[in-house]
Kinemage of the C-alpha trace (Angstrom):
@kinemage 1
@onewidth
@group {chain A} dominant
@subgroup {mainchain}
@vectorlist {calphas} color= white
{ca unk a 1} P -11.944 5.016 3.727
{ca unk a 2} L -12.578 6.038 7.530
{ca unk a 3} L -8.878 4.157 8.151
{ca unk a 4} L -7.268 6.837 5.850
{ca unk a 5} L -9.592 9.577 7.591
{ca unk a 6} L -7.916 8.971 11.107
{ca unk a 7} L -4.117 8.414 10.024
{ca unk a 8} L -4.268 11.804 8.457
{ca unk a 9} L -6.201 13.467 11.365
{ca unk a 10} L -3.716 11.596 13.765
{ca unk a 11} L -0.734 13.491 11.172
{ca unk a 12} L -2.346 16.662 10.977
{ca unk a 13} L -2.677 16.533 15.134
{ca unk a 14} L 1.223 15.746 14.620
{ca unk a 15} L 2.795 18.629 13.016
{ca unk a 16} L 5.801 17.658 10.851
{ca unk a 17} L 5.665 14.041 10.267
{ca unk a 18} L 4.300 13.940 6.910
{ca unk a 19} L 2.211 15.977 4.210
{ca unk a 20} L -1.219 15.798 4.487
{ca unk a 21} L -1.775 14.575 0.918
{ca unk a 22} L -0.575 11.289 -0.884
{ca unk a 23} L 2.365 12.032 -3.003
{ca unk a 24} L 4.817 9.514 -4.275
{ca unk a 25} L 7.073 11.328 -1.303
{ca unk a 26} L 4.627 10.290 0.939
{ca unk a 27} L 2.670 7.600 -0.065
{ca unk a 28} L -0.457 5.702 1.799
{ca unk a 29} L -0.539 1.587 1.390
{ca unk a 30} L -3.149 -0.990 1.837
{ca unk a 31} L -1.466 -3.924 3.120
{ca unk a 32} L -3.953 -6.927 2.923
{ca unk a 33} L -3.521 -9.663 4.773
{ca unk a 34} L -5.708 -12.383 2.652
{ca unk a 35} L -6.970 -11.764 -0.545
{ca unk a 36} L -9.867 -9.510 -0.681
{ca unk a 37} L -12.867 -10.246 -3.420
{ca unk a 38} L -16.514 -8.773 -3.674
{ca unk a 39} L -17.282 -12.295 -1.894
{ca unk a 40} L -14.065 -12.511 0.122
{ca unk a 41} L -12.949 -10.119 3.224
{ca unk a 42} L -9.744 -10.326 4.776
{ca unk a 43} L -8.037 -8.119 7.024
{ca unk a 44} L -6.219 -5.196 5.953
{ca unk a 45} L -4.178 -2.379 6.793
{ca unk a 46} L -4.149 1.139 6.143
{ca unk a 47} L -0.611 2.927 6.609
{ca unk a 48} L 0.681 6.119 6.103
{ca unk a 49} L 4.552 6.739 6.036
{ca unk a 50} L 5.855 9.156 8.807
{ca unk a 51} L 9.150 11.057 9.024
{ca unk a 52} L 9.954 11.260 12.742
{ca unk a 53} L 9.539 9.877 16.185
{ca unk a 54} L 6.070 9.499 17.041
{ca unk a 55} L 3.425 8.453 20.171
{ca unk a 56} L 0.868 5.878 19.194
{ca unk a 57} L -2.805 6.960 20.007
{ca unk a 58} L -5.819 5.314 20.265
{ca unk a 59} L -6.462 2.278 17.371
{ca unk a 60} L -3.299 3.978 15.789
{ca unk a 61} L -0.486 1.738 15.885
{ca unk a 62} L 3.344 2.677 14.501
{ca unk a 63} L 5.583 -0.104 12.548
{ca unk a 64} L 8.789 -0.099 11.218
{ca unk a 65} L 9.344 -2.541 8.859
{ca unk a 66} L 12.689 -4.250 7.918
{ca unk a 67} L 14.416 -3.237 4.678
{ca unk a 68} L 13.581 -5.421 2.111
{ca unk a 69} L 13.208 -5.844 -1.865
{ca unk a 70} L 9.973 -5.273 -3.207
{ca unk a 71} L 8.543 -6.012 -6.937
{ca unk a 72} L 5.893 -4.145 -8.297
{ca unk a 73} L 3.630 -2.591 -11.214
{ca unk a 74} L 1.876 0.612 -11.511
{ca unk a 75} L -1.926 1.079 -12.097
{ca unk a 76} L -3.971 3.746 -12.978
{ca unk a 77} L -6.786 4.560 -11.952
{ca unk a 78} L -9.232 2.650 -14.253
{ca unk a 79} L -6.827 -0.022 -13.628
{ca unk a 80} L -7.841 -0.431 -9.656
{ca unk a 81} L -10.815 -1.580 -10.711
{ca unk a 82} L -12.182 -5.236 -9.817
{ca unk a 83} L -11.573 -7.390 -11.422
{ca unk a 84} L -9.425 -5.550 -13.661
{ca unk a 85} L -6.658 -4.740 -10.720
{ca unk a 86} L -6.255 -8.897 -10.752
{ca unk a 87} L -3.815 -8.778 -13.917
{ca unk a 88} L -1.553 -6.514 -11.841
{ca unk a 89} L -1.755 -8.534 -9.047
{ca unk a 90} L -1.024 -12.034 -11.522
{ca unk a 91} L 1.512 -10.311 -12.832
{ca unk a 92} L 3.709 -9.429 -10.023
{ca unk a 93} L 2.911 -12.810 -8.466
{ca unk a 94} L 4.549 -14.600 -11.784
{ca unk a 95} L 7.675 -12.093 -11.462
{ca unk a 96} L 8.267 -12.781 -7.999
{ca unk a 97} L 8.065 -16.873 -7.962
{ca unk a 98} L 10.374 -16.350 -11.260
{ca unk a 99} L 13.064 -14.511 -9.379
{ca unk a 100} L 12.322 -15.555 -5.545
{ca unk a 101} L 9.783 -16.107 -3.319
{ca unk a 102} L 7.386 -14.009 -1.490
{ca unk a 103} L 8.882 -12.694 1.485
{ca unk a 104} L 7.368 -14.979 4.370
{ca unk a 105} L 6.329 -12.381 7.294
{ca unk a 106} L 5.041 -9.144 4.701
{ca unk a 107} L 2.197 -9.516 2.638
{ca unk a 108} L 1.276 -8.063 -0.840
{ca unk a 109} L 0.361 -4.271 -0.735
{ca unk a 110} L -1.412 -1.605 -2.674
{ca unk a 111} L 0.774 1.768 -2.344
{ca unk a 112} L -0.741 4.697 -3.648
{ca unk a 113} L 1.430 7.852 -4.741
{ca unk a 114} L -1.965 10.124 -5.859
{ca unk a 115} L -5.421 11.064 -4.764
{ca unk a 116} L -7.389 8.266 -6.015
{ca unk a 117} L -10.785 10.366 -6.079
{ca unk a 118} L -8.984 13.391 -7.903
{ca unk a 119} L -6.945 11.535 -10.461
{ca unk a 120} L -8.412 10.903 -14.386
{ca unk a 121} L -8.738 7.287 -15.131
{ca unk a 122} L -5.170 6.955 -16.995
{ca unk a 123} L -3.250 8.431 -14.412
{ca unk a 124} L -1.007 6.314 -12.262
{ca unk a 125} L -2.578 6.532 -8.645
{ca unk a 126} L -0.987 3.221 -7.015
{ca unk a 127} L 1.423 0.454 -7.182
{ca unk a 128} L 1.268 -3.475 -6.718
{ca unk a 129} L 3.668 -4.117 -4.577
{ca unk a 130} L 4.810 -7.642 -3.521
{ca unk a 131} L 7.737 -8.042 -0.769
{ca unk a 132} L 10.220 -10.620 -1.818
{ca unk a 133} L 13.077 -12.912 -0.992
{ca unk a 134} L 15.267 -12.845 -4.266
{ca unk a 135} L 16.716 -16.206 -5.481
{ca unk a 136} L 20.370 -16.834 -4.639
């Protein structure tokens, strides 16, 4: 993914504000903004957490998002697969309208915690994350 390609050029420019690999201690996300199908684009983000003050460059932009609650299921690699990844994404959907509501201004999110490419098909590569407003 060319978006992945130029955060981690853009952190290996920047000395010291993350590892250049995806680790659960430093994790990449995909945060889509509209459900994405093989017959359905929307648009998406690519992020990559940082550890440090920073200077936006070019199409790069920085975020800090506000602290918030987040439910979520892990997925191997076989199980990013469409349309296979769809039960993880039906399942944290249910959890969350059981126990709250989808938090209005963040959108669901894949975060990944492993190389993707370098990972056997049962390994855990990535989460479903949803960010959510918990019921009082």
């Amino acid at each position: 993914m060319s978006g992945f390609h130029s955060l981690f050029g853009w952190a290996e420019r920047h000395p010291g504000l993350r590892d250049v690999t995806t680790t659960e201690q430093w994790p990449t996300y995909v945060v889509f903004h509209g459900p994405v199908t093989p017959d359905h684009s929307a648009y998406v983000e690519v992020c990559i957490v940082i550890d440090g003050p920073a200077e936006p460059e070019g199409a790069i932009v920085l975020k800090v998002e506000e602290e918030h609650e987040e439910a979520y299921t892990d997925v191997t690699r076989a199980g990013l697969e469409f349309p296979d990844i769809l039960a993880a994404y039906d399942a944290v959907a249910m959890w969350v309208t059981q126990h709250g509501a989808p938090h209005p201004d963040m959108p669901s999110r894949e975060v990944y915690v492993a190389d993707v490419i370098q990972a056997g098909m049962d390994e855990i590569v990535a989460s479903v994350a949803f960010p959510y407003v918990a019921r009082t």
